[in-house]
C-alpha positions in Angstrom: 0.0 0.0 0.0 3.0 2.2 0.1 3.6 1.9 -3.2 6.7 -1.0 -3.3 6.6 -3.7 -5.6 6.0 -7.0 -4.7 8.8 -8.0 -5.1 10.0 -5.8 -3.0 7.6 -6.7 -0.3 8.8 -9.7 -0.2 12.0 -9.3 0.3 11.4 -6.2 3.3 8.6 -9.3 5.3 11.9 -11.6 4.5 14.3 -9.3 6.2 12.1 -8.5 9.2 11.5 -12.8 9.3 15.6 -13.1 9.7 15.7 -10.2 12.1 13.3 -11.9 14.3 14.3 -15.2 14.7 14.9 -16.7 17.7 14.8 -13.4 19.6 12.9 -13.1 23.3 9.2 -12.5 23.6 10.2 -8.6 25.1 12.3 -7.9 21.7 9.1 -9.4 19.4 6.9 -7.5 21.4 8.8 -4.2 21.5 9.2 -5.1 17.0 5.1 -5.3 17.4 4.8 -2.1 19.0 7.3 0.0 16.7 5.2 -2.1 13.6 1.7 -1.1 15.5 2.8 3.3 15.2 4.3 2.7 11.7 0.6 1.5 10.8 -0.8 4.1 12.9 1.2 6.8 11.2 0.7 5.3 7.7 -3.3 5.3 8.1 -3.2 8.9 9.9 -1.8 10.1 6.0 -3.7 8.6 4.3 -6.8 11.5 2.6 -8.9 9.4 0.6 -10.0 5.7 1.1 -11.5 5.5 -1.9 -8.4 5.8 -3.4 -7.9 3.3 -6.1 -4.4 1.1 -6.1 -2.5 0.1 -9.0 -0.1 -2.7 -8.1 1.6 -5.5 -10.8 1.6 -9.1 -8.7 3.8 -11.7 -10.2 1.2 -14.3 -11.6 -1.6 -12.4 -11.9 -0.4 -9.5 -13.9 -1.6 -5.6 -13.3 -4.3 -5.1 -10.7 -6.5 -2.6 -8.9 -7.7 -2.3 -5.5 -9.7 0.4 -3.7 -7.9 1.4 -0.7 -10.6 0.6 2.0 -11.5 -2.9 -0.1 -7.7 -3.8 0.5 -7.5 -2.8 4.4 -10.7 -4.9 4.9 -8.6 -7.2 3.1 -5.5 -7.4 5.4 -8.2 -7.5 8.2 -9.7 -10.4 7.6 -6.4 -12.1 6.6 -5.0 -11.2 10.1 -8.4 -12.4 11.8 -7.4 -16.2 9.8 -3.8 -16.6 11.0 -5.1 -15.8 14.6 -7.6 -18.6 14.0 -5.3 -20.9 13.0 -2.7 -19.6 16.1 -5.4 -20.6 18.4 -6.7 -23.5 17.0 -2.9 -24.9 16.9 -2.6 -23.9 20.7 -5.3 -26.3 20.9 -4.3 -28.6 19.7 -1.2 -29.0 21.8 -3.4 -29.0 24.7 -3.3 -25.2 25.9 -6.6 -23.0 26.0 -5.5 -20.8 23.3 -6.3 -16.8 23.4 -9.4 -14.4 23.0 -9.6 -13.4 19.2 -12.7 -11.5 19.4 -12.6 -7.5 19.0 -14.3 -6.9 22.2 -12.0 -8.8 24.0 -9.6 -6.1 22.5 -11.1 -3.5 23.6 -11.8 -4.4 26.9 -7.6 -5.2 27.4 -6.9 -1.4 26.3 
């Protein structure tokens, strides 16, 4: 959404992968806070939601994405990997974590 390739996406989620590995739970939670204002500061710019996004992916050539359609996007894709955290929690025998917003809200 900041206008890099995806190629060069990639490689900056690659970079921030090798950074964080095997680091302590303070240092990945400190990397999730600095992450959390970059998003806050990145949204805070932005004028128009509406805007519409021009991007080329790899295998499926030149697209277009309304800005809001793609954040709902992103959402939604967060909201399935904390699924899947919890339901592997699970399934090692451990009660897994709250997912739901409210639960969010109610932790602030």
């Amino acid at each position: 959404m900041k206008g890099s390739s995806f190629h060069d996406t990639i490689r900056e989620v690659e970079r921030r992968k090798s950074e964080l590995t095997a680091v302590s739970i303070d240092k990945l939670e400190m990397c999730y806070d600095e992450l959390s204002q970059q998003f806050q500061h990145f949204f805070a710019e932005q004028k128009d939601l509406e805007q519409i996004l021009i991007t080329e992916h790899p295998h499926y050539g030149r697209m277009e994405f309304i800005f809001a359609d793609l954040v709902h996007h992103i959402v939604n894709h967060g909201t399935y990997h904390r699924g899947n955290v919890t339901a592997m929690l699970r399934q090692q025998g451990e009660a897994g974590v709250p997912t739901d917003y409210v639960f969010f809200l109610t932790r602030k």
